[in-house]
C-alpha positions in Angstrom: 0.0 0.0 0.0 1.4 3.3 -0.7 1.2 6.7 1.3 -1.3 8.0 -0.6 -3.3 4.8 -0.5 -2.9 4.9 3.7 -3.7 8.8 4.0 -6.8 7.7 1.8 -7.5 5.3 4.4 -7.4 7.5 7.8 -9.4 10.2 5.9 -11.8 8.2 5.7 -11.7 6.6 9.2 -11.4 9.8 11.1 -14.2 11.4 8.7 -16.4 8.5 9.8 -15.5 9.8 13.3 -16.6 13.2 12.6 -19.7 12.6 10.9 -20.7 10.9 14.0 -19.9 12.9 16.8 -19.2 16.8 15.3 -16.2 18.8 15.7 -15.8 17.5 19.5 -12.8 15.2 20.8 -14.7 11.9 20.2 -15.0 13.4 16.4 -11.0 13.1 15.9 -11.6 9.9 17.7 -10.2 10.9 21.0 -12.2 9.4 24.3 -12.9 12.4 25.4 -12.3 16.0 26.2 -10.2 15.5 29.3 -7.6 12.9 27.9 -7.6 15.2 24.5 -6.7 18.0 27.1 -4.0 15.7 28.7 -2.2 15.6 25.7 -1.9 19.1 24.6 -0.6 19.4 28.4 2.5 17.0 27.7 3.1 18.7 24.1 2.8 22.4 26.0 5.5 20.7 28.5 7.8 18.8 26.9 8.6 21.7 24.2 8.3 24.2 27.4 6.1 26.5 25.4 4.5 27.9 28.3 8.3 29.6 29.3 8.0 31.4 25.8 7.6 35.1 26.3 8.3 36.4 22.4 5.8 35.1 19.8 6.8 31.8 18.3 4.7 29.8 15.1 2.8 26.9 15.5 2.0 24.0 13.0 -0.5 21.4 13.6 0.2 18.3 11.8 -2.9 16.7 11.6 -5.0 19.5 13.2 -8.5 17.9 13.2 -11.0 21.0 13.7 -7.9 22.8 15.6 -8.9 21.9 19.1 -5.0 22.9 19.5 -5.8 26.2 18.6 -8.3 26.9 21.1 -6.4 25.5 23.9 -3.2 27.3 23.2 -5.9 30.4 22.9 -7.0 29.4 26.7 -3.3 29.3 28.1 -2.9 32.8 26.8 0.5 32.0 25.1 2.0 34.0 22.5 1.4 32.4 19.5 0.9 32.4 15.7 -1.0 29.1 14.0 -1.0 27.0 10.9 -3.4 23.8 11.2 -2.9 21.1 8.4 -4.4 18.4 7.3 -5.6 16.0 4.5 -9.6 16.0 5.4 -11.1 18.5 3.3 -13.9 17.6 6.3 -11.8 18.5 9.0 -10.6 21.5 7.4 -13.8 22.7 6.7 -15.3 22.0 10.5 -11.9 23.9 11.5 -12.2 27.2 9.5 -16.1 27.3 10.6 -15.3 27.1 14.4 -12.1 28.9 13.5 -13.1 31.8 11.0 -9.6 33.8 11.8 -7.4 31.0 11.6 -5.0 29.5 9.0 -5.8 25.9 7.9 -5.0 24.1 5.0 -4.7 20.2 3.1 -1.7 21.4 0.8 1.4 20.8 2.9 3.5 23.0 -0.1 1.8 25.8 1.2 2.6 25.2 5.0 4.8 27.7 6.2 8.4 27.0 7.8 7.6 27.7 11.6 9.4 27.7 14.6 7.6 24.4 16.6 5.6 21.3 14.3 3.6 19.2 16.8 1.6 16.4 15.9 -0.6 14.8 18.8 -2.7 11.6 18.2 -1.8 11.2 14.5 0.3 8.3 14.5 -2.1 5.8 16.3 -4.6 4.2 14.7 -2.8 2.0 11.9 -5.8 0.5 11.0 -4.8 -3.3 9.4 -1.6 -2.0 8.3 1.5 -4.2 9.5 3.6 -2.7 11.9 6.7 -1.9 9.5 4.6 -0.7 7.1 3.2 1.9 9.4 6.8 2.7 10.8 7.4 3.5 7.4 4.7 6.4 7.5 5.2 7.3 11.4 8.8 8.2 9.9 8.2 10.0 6.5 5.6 12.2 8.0 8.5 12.8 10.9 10.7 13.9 8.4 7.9 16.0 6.6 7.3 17.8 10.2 11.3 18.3 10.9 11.4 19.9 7.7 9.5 22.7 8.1 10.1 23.3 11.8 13.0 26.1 12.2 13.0 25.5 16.6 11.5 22.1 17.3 9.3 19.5 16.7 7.1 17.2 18.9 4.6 14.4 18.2 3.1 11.6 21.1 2.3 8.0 20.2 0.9 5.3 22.2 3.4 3.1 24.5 4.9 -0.4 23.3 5.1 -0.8 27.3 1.3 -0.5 27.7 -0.5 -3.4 29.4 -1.0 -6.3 26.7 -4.3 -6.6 27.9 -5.7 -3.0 26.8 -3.9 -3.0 23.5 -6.3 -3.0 20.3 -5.1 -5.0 17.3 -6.0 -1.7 15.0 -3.5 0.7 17.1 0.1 1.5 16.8 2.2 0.8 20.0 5.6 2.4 19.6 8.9 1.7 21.1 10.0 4.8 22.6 13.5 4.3 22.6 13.3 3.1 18.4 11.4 6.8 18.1 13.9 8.7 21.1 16.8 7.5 18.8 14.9 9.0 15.4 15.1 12.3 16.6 18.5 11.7 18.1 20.3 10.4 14.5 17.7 13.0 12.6 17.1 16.1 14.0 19.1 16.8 17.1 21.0 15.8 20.1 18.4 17.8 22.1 15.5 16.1 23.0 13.1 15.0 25.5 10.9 12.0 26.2 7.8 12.3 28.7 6.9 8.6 30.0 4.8 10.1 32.9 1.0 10.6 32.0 -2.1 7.8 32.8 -2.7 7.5 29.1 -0.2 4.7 28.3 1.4 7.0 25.8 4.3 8.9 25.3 5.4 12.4 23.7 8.8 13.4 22.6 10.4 16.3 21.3 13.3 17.4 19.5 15.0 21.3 19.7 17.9 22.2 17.1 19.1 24.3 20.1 19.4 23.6 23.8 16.3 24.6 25.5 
C-alpha cells in the first residue's frame, strides 16, 4: 500500500468519526475532552512553550478542527498558528469554528515555523502491518522536521502498555526506536515524557538547547 493509498484510508476513518460525533474530541476519535486536554498538556510541557515570552509559530500536523488552537488560545500564550491536514472535512469544520485561523490540506503551502507538533496522529494503523506503518510514522517525521525552524514534537501510544488494553488496530511504539529517530535525525536535544495515565508517550526534539 502506498502513502497516498494509507492517507486515503485514515481520511476516511477519522471522517467517519466526525460525521458521528461533530467537531468534538470523540470526532478526531479521541475518548474524550479531558484525555484530549492531557495531551496538549505534555506537548505544552515537553517543548516548554509555556516559558516562551516572544511570539513563536505553531504547526499542527494533523490539526483535526484545531482543538490545539483553542487550547493554546486558553493558556494565553504568544502564539501564531497553521493547522494542516488531509480532510477536506476536517478542514472545513476547522475554518467554521475557527473563521480567523490559518488551515490548510496542501502541505507545499505550509509555512516553515518555529515548533511542528503532531498529537494523536500516528495511532490508529488500522490493518496495516507494523513496518509498514513505521514506514509512514517516519516520512511524516521527516515532513514535520522539515518545516520546523526550533522544534518539533509528536506523542504515540506506548509499546510498554498493558498487553491486555492494547487494540489489534493501534500502533504501539517503542520509545526508545522513536527517542533514537530524533537523536540520528534532528538533534542531540530532545526529550521523552513517560509520565501521563494514558499509556502513551510524547517526545520532542530542539535544534538548540532549550
Amino acid at each position: 500500500m502506498g502513502e497516498n493509498d494509507i492517507v486515503g484510508a485514515l481520511v476516511g476513518y477519522y471522517e467517519a468519526k466526525l460525521d458521528c460525533f461533530g467537531a468534538t474530541a470523540r470526532g478526531v476519535d479521541w475518548k474524550d475532552e479531558a484525555s484530549q486536554r492531557k495531551r496538549f498538556d505534555q506537548l505544552v510541557r515537553v517543548l516548554r512553550l509555556d516559558q516562551h515570552r516572544e511570539p513563536f509559530s505553531v504547526v499542527d500536523f494533523g490539526c483535526g478542527y484545531g482543538a490545539l488552537r483553542r487550547y493554546l488560545q486558553e493558556q494565553e500564550l504568544p502564539f501564531s498558528y497553521t493547522g494542516y491536514d488531509r480532510s477536506e472535512k476536517m478542514i472545513a469544520a476547522a475554518r467554521l469554528m475557527h473563521p480567523e485561523g490559518a488551515f490548510t490540506t496542501d502541505w507545499t503551502v505550509v509555512p516553515d515555523s518555529d515548533f511542528v507538533v503532531a498529537t494523536g496522529v500516528f495511532n490508529v494503523r488500522l490493518d496495516l502491518p507494523d513496518d509498514v506503518w513505521r514506514d509512514h510514522v517516519i516520512q511524516s517525521l521527516e515532513a514535520m522536521a522539515s518545516k520546523a525552524r526550533v522544534g518539533l514534537a509528536a506523542d504515540f501510544l506506548t509499546s510498554h502498555a498493558d498487553a491486555d488494553r492494547k487494540r489489534a488496530d493501534l500502533y504501539y511504539a517503542d520509545p526508545a526506536v522513536i527517542f533514537d529517530w530524533y537523536m540520528r535525525s534532528v538533534s542531540r536535544w530532545v526529550a521523552l515524557l513517560h509520565d501521563s495515565d494514558l499509556y502513551e508517550f510524547t517526545v520532542a526534539a530542539v535544534r538548540r538547547p532549550w
